[in-house]
C-alpha positions in Angstrom: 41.5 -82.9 -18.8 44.4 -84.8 -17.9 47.7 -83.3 -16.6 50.8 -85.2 -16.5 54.7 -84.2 -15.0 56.2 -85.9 -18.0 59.6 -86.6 -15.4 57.9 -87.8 -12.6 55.0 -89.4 -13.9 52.8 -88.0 -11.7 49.4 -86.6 -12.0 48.9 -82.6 -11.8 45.5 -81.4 -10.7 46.5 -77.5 -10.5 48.9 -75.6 -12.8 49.8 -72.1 -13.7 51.4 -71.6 -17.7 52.8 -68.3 -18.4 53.9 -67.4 -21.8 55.1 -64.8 -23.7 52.7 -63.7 -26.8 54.4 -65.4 -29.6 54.3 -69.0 -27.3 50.3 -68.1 -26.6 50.3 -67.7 -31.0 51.8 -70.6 -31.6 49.6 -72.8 -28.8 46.8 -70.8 -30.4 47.6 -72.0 -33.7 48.1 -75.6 -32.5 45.0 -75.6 -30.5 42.8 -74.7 -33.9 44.9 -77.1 -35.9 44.4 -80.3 -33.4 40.6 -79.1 -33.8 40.8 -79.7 -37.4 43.3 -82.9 -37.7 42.1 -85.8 -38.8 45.0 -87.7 -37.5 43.8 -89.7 -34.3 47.3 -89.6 -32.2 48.0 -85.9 -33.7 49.9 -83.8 -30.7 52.2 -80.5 -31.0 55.2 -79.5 -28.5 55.5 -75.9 -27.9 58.8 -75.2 -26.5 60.4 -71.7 -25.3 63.5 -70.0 -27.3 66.0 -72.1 -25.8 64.2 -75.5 -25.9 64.5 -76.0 -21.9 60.5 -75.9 -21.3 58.2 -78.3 -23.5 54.5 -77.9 -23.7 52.8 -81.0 -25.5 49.1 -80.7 -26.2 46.6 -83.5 -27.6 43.0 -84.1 -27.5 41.8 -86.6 -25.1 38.8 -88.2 -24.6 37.3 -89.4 -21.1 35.7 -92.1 -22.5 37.9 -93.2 -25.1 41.9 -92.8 -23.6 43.6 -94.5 -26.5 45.0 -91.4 -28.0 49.0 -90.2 -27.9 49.8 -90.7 -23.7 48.3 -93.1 -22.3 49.8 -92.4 -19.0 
């Protein structure tokens, strides 16, 4: 698991995520779909109602990093 502050480019090794129940759908429905892609740099943004917070998820591997962010 990596965890990066997009701003400051910093690592993040402990972080709370709250969201309402349609935002926990949709990362739901983007988890299960990065599961199934086929695409090797596939990634989704979830972002709340106003487009102020952005959530991007991938799939990483340890021991391969050359996926979307290779920060």
């Amino acid at each position: 698991m990596r965890i990066l502050d997009d701003l400051s480019k910093n690592s993040i090794d402990y972080i709370t995520i709250s969201l309402e129940k349609q935002e926990a759908r949709q990362l739901i429905a983007y988890l299960e779909a990065l599961m199934e892609d086929k695409t090797p740099y596939a990634h989704y943004h979830l972002n709340n109602e106003d487009y102020t917070k952005e959530i991007t998820v991938e799939l990483c591997d340890a021991r391969n990093p050359g996926g979307f962010n290779n920060k």
